[in-house]
N, C-alpha and C positions, 0 to 999 in steps of 0.2 A: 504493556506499559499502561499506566492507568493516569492520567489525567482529568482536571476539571473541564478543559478547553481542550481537545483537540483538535490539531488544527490537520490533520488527514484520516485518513482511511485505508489500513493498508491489508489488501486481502493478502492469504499466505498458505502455506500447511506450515507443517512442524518438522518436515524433514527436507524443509528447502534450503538450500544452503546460501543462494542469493539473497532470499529473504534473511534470514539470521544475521549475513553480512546488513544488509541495508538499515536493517533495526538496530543495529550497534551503533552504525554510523551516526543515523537519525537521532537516536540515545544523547551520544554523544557531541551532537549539535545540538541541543535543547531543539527538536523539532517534536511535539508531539504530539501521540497517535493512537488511533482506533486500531486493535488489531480483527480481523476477522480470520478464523482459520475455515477455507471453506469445504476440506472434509468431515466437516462439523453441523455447516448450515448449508444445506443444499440451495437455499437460496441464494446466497453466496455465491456458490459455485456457476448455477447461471448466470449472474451476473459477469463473472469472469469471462465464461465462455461469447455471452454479448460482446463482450469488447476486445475480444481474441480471436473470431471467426470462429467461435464453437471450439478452441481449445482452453484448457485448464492452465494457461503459463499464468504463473506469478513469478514475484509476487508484481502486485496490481496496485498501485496509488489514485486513491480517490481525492482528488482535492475539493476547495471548500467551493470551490464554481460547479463543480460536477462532471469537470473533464479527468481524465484518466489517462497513466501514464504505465505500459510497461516494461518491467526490469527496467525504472530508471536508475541512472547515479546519481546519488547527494547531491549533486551539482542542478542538477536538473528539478530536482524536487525543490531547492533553495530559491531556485529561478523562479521555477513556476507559482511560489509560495509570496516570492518578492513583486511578483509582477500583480496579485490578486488585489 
């Protein structure tokens, strides 16, 4: 999704299926977002693994403070969006 302002960061691949859910949602709540796919940008990918004890789960929500959140739900990303 391409926006002027987004207001996350959500690392992913293309054959995740939580991820796909969550991007719908987020779509569909006017939340928007950076996507990263990070078998694309290896830097990416360690980043991921940083915040997963060295696993690859996504997808991975970077908010606008720099903490990170993963496989959240909607719910959680609205929270933590509303609280910034």
């Amino acid at each position: 999704m391409s926006s002027p302002t987004p207001q996350v960061t959500m690392y992913s691949t293309t054959w995740c299926g939580y991820c796909r859910r969550l991007k719908l949602q987020m779509e569909q709540a006017g939340i928007s977002y950076q996507e990263v796919d990070i078998e694309r940008d290896p830097a990416a990918a360690k980043f991921v693994e940083g915040v997963n004890g060295g696993n690859q789960t996504v997808p991975v929500v970077r908010f606008p403070d720099d903490s990170t959140a993963t496989n959240p739900t909607l719910a959680e990303v609205r929270a933590r969006l509303d609280a910034a």
